[in-house]
Backbone as CSV, one residue per row, in Angstrom:
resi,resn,N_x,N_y,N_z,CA_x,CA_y,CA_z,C_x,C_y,C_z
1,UNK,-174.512,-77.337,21.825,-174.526,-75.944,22.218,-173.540,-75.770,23.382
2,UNK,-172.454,-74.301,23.182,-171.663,-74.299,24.400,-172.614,-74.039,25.688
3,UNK,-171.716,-74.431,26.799,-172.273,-74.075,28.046,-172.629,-73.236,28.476
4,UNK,-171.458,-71.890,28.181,-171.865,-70.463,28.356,-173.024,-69.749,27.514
5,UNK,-173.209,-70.276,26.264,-174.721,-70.403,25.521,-176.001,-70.426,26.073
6,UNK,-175.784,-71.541,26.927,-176.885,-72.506,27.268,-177.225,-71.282,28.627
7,UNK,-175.924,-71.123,28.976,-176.293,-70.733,30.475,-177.027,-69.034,30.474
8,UNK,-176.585,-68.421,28.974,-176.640,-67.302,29.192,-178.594,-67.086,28.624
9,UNK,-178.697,-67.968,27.429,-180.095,-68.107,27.401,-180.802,-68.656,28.356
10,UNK,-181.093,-69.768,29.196,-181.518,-69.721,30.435,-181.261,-68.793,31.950
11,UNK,-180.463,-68.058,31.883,-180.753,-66.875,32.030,-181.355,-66.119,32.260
12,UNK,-181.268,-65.208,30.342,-181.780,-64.334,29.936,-183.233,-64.897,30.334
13,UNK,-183.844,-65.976,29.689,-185.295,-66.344,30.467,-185.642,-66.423,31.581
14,UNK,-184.786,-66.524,32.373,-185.778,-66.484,33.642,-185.706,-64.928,33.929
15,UNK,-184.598,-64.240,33.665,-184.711,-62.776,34.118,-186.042,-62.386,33.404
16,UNK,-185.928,-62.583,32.335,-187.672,-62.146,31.289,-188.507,-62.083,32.294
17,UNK,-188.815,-63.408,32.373,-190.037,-64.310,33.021,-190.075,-63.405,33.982
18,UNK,-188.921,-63.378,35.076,-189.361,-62.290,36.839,-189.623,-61.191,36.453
19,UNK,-188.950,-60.296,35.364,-189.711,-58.985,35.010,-190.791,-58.872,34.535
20,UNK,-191.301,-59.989,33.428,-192.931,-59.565,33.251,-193.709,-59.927,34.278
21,UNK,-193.587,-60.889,35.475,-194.381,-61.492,36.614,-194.297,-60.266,37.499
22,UNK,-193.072,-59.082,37.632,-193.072,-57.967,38.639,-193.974,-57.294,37.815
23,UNK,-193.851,-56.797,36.727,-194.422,-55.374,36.009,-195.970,-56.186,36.311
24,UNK,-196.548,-57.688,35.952,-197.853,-57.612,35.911,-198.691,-57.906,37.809
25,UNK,-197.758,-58.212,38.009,-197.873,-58.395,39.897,-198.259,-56.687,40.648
26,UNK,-197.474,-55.672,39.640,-196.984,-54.134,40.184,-198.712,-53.769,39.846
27,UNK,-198.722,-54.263,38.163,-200.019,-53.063,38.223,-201.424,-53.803,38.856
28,UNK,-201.426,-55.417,39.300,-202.273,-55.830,39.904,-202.633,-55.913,41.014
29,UNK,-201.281,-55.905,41.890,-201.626,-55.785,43.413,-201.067,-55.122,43.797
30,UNK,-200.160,-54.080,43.538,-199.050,-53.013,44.435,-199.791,-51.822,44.267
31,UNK,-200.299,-51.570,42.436,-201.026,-50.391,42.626,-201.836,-49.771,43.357
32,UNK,-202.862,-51.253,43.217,-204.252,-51.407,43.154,-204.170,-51.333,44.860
33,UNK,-203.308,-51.780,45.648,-203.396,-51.601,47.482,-202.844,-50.138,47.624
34,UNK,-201.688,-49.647,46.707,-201.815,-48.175,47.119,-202.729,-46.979,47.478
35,UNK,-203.918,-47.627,45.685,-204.605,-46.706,45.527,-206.085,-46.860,46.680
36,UNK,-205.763,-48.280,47.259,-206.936,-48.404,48.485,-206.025,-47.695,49.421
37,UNK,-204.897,-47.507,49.708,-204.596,-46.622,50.796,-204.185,-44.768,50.605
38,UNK,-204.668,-44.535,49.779,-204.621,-42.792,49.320,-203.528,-42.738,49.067
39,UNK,-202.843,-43.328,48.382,-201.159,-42.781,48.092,-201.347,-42.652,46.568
40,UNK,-201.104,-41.510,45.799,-201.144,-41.389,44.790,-199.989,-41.700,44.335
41,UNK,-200.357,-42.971,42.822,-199.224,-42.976,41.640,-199.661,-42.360,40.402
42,UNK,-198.165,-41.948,40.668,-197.675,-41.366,39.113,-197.911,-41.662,37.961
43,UNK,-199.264,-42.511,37.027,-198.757,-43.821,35.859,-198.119,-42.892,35.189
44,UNK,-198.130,-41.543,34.980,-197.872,-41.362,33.590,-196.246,-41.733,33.396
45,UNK,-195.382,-41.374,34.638,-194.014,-40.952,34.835,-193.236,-42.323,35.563
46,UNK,-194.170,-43.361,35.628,-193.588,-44.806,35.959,-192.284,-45.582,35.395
47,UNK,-192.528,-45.279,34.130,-191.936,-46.253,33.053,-190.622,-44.766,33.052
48,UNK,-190.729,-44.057,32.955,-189.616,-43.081,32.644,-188.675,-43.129,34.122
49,UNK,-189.019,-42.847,35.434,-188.231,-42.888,36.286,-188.184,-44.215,36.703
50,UNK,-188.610,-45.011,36.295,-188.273,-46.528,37.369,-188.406,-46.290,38.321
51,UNK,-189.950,-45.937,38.601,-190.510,-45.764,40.114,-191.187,-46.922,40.757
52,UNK,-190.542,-48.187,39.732,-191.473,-49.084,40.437,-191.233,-49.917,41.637
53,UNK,-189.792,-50.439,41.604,-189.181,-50.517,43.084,-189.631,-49.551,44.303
54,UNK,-189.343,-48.393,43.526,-189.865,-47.299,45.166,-191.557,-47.269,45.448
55,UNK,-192.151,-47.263,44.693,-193.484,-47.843,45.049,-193.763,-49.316,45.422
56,UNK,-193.089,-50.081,44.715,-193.391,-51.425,45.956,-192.708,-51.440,47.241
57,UNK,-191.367,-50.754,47.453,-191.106,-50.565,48.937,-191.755,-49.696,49.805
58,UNK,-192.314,-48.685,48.869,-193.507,-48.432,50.204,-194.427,-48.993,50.452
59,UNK,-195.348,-49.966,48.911,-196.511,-50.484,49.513,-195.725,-52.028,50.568
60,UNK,-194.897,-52.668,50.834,-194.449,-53.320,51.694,-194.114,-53.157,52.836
61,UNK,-193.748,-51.689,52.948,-194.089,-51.044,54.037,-195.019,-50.844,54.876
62,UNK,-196.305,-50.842,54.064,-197.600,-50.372,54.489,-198.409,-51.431,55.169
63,UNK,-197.731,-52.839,54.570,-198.328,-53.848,54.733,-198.550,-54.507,56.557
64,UNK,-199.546,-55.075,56.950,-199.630,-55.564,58.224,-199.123,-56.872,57.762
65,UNK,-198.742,-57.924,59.066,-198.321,-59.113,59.014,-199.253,-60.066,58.551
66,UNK,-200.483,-59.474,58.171,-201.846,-60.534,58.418,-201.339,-60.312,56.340
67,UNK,-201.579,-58.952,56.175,-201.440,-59.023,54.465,-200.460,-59.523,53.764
68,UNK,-198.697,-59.728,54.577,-197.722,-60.024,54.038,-197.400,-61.459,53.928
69,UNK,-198.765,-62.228,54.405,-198.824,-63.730,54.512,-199.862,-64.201,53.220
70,UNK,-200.523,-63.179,52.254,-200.995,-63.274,51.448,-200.480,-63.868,50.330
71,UNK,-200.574,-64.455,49.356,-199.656,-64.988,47.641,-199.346,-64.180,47.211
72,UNK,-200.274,-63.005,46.908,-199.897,-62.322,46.162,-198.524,-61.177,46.681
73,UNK,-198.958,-60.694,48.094,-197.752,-59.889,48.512,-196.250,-60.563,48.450
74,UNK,-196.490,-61.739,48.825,-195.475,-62.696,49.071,-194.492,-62.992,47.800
75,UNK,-195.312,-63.034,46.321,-194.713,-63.041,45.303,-194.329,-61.691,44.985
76,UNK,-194.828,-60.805,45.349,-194.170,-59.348,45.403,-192.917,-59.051,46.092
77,UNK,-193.048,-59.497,47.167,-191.679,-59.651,48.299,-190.683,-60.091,47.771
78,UNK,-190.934,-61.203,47.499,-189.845,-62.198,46.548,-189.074,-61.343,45.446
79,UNK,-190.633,-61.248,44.890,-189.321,-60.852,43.224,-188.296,-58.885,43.692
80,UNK,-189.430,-58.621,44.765,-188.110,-57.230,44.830,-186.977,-57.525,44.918
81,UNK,-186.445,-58.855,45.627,-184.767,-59.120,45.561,-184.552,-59.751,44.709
82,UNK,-185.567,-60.238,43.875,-184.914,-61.906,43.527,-184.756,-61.398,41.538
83,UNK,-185.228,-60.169,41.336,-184.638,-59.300,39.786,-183.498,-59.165,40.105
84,UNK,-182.937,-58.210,41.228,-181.618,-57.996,41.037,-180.552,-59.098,40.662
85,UNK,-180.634,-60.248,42.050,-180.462,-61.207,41.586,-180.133,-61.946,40.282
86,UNK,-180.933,-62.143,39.896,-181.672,-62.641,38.125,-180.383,-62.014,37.596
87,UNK,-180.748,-60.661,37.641,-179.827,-59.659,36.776,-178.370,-60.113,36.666
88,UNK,-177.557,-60.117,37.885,-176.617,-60.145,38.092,-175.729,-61.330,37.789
89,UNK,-176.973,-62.514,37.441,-176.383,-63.875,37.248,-176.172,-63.717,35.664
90,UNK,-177.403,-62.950,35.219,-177.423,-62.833,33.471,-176.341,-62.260,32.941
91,UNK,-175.585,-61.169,33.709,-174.546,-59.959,33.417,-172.804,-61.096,33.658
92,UNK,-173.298,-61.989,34.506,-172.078,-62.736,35.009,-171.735,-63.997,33.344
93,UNK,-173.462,-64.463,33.436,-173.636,-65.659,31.786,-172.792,-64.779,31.276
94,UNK,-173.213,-63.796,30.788,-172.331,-62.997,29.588,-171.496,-62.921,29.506
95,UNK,-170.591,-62.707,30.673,-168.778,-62.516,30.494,-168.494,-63.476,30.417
96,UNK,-169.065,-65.022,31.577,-168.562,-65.819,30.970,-168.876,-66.702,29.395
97,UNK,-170.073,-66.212,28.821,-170.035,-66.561,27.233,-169.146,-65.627,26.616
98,UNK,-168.638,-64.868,26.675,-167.959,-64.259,25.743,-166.464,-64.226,26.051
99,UNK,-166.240,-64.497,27.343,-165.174,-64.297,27.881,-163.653,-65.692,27.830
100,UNK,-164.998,-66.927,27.723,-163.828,-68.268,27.695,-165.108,-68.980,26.340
């Protein structure tokens, strides 16, 4: 298998992998601390605006230092930078699989 193959399917998997771990991280602990702090979400209009970044930067916002030392916030923290990331390496596999 070429390299750029290899590289672009490992990849594409790990980008998978961090997006289903954000989307199931979002509706388990980002919601669920919003909705303990009165901030109403949107579900219906989530998936249509990609409100989910802007709702985890506020609930990270909200957070004290005692909660942001938690696993679960912490894996929340993480993956807000670490998709783009992902992304950008997957978009890079591609040119170079198709490109040489």
């Amino acid at each position: 298998m070429p390299t750029g193959t290899l590289l672009m399917l490992l990849s594409a998997g790990l980008l998978l992998l961090a997006g289903l771990l954000k989307l199931l991280l979002f509706f388990s602990v980002v919601q669920e601390g919003l909705r303990q702090r009165q901030v109403s979400v949107d579900d219906g209009l989530l998936a249509l605006r990609g409100s989910f970044s802007r709702y985890t930067r506020i609930y990270l916002g909200m957070l004290s230092e005692e909660e942001r030392r938690q696993p679960g916030n912490r894996w929340v923290a993480g993956l807000q930078w670490l998709l783009p990331v992902l992304t950008m390496v997957f978009v890079a596999s591609v040119i170079f699989r198709f490109r040489w």
